[in-house]
TORMI-764259 format. One record per residue (C-alpha): residue number from 1; residue in one letter; x, y, z. Coordinates in Angstrom, 1 decimal. Example, Ala and Ser with C-alpha at 12.3 -4.5 7.8 and 13.67 -1.06 7.14 Angstrom:
<rs>
{r 1, a, {12.3, -4.5, 7.8}}
{r 2, s, {13.7, -1.1, 7.1}}
</rs>
This chain:
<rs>
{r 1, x, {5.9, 62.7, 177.8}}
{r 2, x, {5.3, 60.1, 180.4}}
{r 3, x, {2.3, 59.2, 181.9}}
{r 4, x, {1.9, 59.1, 185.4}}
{r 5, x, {1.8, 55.3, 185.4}}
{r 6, x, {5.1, 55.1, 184.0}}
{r 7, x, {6.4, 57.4, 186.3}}
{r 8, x, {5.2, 55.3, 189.7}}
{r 9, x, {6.4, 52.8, 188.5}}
{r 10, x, {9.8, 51.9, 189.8}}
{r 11, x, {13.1, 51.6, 187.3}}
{r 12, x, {14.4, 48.4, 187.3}}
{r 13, x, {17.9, 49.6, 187.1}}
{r 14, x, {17.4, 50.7, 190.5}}
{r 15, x, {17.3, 47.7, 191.9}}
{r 16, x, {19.7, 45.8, 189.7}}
{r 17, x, {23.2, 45.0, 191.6}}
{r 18, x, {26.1, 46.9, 189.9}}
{r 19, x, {28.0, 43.7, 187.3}}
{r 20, x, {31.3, 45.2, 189.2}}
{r 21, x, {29.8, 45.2, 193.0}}
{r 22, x, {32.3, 42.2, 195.1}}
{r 23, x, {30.4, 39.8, 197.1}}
{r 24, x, {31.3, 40.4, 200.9}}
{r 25, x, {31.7, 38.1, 203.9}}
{r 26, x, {30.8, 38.8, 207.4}}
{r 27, x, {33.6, 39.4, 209.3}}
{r 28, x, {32.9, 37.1, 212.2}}
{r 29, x, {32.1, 35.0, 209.2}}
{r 30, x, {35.5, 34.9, 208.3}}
{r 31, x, {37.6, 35.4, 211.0}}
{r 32, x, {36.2, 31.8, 212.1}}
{r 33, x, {36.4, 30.3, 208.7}}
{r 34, x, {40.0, 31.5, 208.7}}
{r 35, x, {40.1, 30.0, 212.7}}
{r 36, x, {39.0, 26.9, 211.2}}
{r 37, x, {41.6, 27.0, 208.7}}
{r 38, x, {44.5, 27.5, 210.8}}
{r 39, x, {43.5, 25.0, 213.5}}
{r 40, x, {43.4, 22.1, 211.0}}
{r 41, x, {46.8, 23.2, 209.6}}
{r 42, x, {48.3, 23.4, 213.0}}
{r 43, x, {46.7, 19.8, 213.8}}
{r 44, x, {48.2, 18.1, 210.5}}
{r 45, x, {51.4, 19.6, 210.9}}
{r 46, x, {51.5, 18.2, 214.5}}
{r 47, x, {50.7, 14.7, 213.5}}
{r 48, x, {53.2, 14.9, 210.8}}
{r 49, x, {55.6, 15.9, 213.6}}
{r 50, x, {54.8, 13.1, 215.9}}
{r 51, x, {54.7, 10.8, 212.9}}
{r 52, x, {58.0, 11.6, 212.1}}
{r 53, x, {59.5, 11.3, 215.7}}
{r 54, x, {57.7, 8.2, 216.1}}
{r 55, x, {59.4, 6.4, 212.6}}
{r 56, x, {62.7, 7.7, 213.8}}
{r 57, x, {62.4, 5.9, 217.3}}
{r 58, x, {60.8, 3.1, 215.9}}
{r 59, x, {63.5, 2.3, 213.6}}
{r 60, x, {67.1, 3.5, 215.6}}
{r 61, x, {65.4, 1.4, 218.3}}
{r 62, x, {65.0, -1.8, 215.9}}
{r 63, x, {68.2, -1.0, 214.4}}
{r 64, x, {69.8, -1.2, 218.1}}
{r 65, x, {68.0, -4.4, 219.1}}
{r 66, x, {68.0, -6.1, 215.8}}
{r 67, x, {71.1, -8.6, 216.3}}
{r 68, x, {70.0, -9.1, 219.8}}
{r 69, x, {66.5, -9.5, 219.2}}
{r 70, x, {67.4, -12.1, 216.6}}
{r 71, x, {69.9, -14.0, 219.5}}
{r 72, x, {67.0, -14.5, 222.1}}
{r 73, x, {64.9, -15.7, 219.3}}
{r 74, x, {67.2, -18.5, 218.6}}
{r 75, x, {68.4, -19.2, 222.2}}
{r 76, x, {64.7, -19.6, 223.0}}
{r 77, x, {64.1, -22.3, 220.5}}
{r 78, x, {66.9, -24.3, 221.3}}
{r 79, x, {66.3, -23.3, 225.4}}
{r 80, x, {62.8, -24.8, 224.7}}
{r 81, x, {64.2, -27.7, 222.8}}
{r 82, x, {66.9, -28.4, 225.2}}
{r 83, x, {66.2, -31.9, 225.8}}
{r 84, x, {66.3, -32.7, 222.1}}
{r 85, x, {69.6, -31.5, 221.5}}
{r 86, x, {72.0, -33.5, 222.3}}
{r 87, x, {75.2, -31.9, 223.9}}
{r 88, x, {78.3, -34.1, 225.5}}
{r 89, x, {80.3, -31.9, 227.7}}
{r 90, x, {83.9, -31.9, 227.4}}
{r 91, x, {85.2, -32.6, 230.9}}
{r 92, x, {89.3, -31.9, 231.4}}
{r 93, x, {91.4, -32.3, 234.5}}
{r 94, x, {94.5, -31.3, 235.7}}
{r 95, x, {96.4, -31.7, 239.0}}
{r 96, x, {99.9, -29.9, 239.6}}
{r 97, x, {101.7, -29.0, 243.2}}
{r 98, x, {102.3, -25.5, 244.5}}
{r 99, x, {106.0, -24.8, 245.7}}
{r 100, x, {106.3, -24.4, 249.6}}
{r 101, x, {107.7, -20.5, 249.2}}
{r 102, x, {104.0, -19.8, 247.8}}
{r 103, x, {102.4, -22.7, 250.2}}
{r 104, x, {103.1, -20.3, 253.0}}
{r 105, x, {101.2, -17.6, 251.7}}
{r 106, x, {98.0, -19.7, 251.9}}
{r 107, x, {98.7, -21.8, 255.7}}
{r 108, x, {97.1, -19.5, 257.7}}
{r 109, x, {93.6, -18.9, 256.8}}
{r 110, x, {92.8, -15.4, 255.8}}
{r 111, x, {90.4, -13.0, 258.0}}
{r 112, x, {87.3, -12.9, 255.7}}
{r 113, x, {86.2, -16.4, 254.7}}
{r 114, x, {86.0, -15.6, 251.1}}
{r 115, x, {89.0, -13.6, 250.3}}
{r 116, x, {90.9, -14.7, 247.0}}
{r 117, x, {93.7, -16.2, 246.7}}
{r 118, x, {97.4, -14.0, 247.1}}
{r 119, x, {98.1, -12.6, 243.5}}
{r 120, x, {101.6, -14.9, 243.4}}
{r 121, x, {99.7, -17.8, 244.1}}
{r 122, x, {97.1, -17.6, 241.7}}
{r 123, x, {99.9, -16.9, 238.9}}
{r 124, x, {101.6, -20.1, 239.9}}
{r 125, x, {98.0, -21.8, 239.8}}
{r 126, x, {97.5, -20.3, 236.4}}
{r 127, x, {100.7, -21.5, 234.9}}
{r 128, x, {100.6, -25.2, 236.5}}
{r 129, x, {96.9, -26.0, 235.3}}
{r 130, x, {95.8, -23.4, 233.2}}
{r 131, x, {92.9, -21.8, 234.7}}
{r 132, x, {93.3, -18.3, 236.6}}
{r 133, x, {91.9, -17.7, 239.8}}
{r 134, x, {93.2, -14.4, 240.4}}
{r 135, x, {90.5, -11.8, 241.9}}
{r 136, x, {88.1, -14.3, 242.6}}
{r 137, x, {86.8, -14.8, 246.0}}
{r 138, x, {87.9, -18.6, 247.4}}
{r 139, x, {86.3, -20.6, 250.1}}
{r 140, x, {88.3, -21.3, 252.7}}
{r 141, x, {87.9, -24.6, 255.5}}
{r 142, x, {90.5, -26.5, 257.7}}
{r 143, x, {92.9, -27.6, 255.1}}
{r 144, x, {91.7, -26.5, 251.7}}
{r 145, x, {91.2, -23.4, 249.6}}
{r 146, x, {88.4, -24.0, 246.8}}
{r 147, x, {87.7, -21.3, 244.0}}
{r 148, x, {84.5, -21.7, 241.6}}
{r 149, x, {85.3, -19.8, 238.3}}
{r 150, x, {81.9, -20.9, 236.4}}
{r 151, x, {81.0, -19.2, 233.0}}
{r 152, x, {78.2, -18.8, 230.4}}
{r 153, x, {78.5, -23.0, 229.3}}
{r 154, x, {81.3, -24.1, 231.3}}
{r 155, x, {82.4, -24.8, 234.8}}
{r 156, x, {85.8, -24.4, 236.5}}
{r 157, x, {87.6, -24.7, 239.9}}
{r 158, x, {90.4, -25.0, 241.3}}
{r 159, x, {91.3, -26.3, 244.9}}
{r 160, x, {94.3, -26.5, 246.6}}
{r 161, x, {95.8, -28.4, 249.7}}
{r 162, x, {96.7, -26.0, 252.5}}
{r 163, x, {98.6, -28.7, 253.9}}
{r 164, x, {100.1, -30.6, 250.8}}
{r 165, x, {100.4, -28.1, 248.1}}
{r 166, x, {98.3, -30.6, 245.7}}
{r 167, x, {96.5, -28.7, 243.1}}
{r 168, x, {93.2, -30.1, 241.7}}
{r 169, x, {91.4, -28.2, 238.8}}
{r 170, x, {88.7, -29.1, 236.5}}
{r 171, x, {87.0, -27.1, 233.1}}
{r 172, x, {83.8, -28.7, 232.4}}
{r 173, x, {82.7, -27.4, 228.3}}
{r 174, x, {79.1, -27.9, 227.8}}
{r 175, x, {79.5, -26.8, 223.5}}
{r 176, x, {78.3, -23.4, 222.2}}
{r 177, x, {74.8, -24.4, 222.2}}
{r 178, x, {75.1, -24.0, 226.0}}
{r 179, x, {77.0, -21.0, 226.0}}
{r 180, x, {74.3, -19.1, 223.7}}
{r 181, x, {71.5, -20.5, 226.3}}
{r 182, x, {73.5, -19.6, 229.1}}
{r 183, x, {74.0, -15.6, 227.0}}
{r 184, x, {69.9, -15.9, 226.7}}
{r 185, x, {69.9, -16.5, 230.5}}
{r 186, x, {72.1, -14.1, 231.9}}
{r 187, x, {74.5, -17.3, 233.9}}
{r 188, x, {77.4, -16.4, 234.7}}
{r 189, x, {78.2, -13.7, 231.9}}
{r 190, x, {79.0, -10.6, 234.6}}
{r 191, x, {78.3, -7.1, 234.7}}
{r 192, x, {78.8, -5.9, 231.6}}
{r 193, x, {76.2, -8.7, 230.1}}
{r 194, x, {74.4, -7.9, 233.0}}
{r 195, x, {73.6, -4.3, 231.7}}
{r 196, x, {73.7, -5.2, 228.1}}
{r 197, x, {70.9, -7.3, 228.5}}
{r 198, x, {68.9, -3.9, 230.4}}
{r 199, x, {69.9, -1.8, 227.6}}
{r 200, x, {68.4, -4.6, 225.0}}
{r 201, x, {64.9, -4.8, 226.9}}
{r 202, x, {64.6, -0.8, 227.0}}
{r 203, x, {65.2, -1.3, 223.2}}
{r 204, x, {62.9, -3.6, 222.5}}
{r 205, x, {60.4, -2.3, 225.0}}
{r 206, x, {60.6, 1.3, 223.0}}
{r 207, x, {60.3, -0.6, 219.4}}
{r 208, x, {57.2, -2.1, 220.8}}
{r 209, x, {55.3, 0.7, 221.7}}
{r 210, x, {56.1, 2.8, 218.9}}
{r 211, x, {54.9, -0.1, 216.7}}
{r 212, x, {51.7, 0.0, 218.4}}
{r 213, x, {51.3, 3.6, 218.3}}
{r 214, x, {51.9, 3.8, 214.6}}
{r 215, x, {49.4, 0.9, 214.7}}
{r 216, x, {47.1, 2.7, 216.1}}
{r 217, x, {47.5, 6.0, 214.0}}
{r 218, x, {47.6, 4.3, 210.7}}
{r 219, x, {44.5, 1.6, 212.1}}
{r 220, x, {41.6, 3.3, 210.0}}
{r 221, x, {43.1, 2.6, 206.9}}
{r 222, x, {44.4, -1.4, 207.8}}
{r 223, x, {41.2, -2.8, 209.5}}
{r 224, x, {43.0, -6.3, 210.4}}
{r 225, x, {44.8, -4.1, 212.4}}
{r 226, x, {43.4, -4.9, 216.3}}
{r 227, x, {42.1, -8.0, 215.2}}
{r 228, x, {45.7, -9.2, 214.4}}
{r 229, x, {46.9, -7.7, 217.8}}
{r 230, x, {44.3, -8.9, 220.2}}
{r 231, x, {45.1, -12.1, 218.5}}
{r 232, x, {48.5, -11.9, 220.0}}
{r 233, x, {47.2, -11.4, 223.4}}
{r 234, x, {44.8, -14.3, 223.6}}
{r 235, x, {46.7, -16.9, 222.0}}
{r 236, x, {49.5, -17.2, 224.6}}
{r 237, x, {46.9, -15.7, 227.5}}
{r 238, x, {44.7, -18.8, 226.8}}
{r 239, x, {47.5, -21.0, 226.2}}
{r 240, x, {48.7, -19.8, 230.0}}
{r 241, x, {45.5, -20.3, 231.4}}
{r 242, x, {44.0, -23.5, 230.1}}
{r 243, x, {46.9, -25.8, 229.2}}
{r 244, x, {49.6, -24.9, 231.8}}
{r 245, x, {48.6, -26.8, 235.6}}
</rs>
């Protein structure tokens, strides 16, 4: 028998969770918790992906410009040094006399005032003094045909009587020290040095800016990091503008 007291009175095991009922989410709850999930995945595997392409670049385009890089380092030292080193050039002359067959060829003055010499004659000049002229454009006055043949630290011409046959040449060598400065300076060296020396800057200019964006994507963890590299730009900027007049 119950009383009636005991029978208002509500059972707790009717309000007691079942041991085996699972705890359930929302599901906007969790569709944005999985959203979240997915977005930070996608971000990290990005930045590994640009990490990645940004170490390969930085270090094919290091690789490339190494040798180079290392040249103009040097060549600027002793470029900057240039009136401490002492060089003594090496000056030799030669004089010789075209045969009047091939004389003949070079009498009349040509149309254009800087065409070379006729390929015969610049093989004779080449096997009396030693220095070829051949393809290079000569300047022609009244009675003499002058060809400049200058290179990356030395100096050579040739000039020949129009009316004598006389051949003068010179070759002026100014020592390797020159020739490397004149390599750093782009004198004389031709096309092909020409565009080597393109192909070096985009190197260098593509290993410079990856290394700064690796600087800045590995900054938070290296905090010398933009003090070091504003340092670079005011040094030499304040060097530029106070103590150069």
């Amino acid at each position: 028998m119950h009383t009636l007291e005991e029978i208002d009175r509500p059972s707790p095991a009717l309000h007691r969770p079942a041991a085996d009922t699972p705890f359930r989410v929302s599901a906007p709850a969790a569709a944005a918790g999985a959203g979240t999930r997915h977005a930070g995945k996608k971000a990290r595997k990005a930045r590994q992906f640009w990490l990645k392409q940004l170490h390969t670049w930085h270090w094919i385009s290091a690789a490339i410009a190494l040798v180079g890089m290392m040249l103009f380092a040097i060549t600027g030292l002793t470029l900057n040094h240039a009136a401490q080193i002492n060089a003594q050039p090496v000056v030799v002359d030669r004089n010789a006399t075209l045969p009047q067959p091939l004389l003949r060829q070079i009498a009349p003055a040509p149309a254009a005032s800087d065409a070379p010499l006729p390929d015969a004659v610049a093989k004779a000049v080449a096997q009396a003094v030693g220095i070829d002229p051949k393809g290079r454009p000569g300047e022609w006055s009244d009675d003499e045909v002058y060809v400049a043949m200058p290179g990356p630290g030395t100096d050579r011409w040739v000039s020949i009587n129009r009316q004598s046959g006389a051949i003068t040449a010179e070759k002026t060598d100014r020592g390797w020290i020159s020739w490397a400065n004149d390599l750093h300076k782009g004198r004389n060296t031709g096309s092909v040095w020409f565009w080597f020396i393109d192909l070096f800057a985009l190197a260098c200019v593509v290993f410079t800016l990856t290394g700064l964006i690796l600087l800045q994507l590995h900054a938070r963890h290296r905090p010398a990091t933009w003090p070091l590299v504003a340092l670079g730009l005011v040094i030499p900027a304040g060097i530029a503008l106070f103590f150069i007049h």
